[in-house]
N, C-alpha and C positions, 0 to 999 in steps of 0.2 A: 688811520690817523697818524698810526706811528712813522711809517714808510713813508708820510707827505710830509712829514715833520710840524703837524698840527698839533701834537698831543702836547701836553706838558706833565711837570712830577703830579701826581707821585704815579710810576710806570711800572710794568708796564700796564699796558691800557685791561687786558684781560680779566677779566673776572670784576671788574669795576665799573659806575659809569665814570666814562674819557672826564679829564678834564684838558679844555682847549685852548689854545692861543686865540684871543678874542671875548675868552668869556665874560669880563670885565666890561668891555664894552655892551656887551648883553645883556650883564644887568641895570649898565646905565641905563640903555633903550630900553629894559622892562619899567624903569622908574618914571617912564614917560607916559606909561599908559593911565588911563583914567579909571581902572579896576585900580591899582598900586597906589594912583594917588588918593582914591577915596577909602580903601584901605584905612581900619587902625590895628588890625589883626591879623597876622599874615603867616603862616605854615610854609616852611621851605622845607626839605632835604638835607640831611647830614650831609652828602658826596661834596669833593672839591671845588666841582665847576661852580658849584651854587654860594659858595664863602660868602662870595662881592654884594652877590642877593642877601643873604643874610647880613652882613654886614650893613648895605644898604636901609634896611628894614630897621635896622636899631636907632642909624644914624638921622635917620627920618622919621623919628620918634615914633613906631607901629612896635607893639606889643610882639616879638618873635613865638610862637609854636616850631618843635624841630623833635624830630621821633631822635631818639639816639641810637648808633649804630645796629642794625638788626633787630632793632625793639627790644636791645638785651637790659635795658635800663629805662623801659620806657621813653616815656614823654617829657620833653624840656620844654620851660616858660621863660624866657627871656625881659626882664622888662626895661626897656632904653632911658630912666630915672636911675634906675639901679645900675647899669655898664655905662653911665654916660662917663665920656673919657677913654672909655675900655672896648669898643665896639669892636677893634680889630681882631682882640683875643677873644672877647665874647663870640664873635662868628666860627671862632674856630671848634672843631668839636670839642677838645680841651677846656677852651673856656667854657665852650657852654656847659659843658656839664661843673667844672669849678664855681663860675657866677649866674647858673640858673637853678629854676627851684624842679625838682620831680614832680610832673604832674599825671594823675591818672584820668584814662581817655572820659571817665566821669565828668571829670572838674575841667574838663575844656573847655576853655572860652571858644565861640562858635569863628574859624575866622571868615576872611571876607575874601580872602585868596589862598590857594594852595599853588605852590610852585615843587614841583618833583626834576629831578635829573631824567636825562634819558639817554641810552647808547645808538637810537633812531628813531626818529617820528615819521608821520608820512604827514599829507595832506589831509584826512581824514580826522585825524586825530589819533590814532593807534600808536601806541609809543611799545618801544624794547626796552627793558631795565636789563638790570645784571646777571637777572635769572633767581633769585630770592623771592620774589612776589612780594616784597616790602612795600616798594610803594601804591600796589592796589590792594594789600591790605591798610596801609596810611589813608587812603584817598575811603577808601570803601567805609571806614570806620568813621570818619570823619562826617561824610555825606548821609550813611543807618542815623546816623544821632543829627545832624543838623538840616540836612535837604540837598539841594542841589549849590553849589560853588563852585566859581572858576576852576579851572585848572590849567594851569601856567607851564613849559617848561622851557629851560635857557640850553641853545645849542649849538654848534658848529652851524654854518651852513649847508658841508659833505653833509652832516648826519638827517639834514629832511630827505626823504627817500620817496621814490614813487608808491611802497607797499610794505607794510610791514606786518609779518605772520602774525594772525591775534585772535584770541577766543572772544566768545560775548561778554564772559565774566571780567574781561580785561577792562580796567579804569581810561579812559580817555581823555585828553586834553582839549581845550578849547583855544588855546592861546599859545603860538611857537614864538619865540624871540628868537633869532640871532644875530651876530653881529651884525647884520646887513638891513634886515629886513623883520617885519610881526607879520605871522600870519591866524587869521583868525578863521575859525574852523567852526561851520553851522554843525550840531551836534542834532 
């Protein structure tokens, strides 16, 4: 992504998930789907690419859930009454942990979509993170306590792949956005 000059800051891409030229537009088109819109609770990802989404979710008054960094400070509850005005710093991880409350994975409100970053998905739904296992512990933890929920993620177009290496324990996605196109994935 870096060598096509896809990538954007913060760089370089490694050890991270990318964030894209495009992503913006990706979480517009995630705002269109009818999971988003019926949505009042909604779990994103701390990573970059996903800000626009989280920003999004405030601005369109849904309740934000967002694990913070590495789950080294838990769970953040964002509520868009409380950042109204502020949604731009609120998405960021700064804000959020400044204007959100600590929540523990007890006291969760159930959402109604999860959106995770991803560094490749396939068609299937198999996605690659950064190599942390964060986000199928996010997703995994989320799903033991509430049931079965979407799962979302916003991405390059490069980054949907014909196959992406994955074990069974690995969390799947049901839904790819990217700038171009949604793909939805019978699970």
């Amino acid at each position: 992504m870096e060598y096509l000059g896809i990538a954007t800051f913060p760089l370089p891409c490694k050890g991270r998930i990318p964030n894209f030229l495009g992503a913006e537009i990706a979480a517009e088109k995630m705002r269109q789907l009818e999971e988003w819109k019926s949505a009042k609770i909604i779990f994103v990802n701390p990573d970059s690419p996903q800000r626009k989404v989280r920003e999004n979710a405030l601005r369109d008054g849904k309740i934000l859930l967002m694990a913070s960094p590495r789950l080294k400070r838990g769970f953040i509850m964002l509520d868009p009454k409380k950042v109204y005005g502020k949604e731009y710093f609120a998405s960021t991880i700064k804000g959020a942990l400044e204007l959100g409350t600590a929540i523990e994975v007890k006291d969760l409100p159930k959402p109604d979509l999860i959106v995770e970053g991803s560094v490749a998905v396939d068609t299937k739904g198999h996605r690659l993170g950064k190599g942390g296992g964060y986000s199928d512990l996010e997703i995994g933890l989320i799903k033991r306590v509430f049931g079965d929920i979407p799962v979302a993620t916003t991405v390059h177009d490069i980054q949907v792949v014909e196959m992406v290496p994955h074990e069974a324990k690995d969390e799947k996605v049901s839904i790819i956005v990217t700038p171009t196109r949604v793909i939805r994935i019978d699970l």
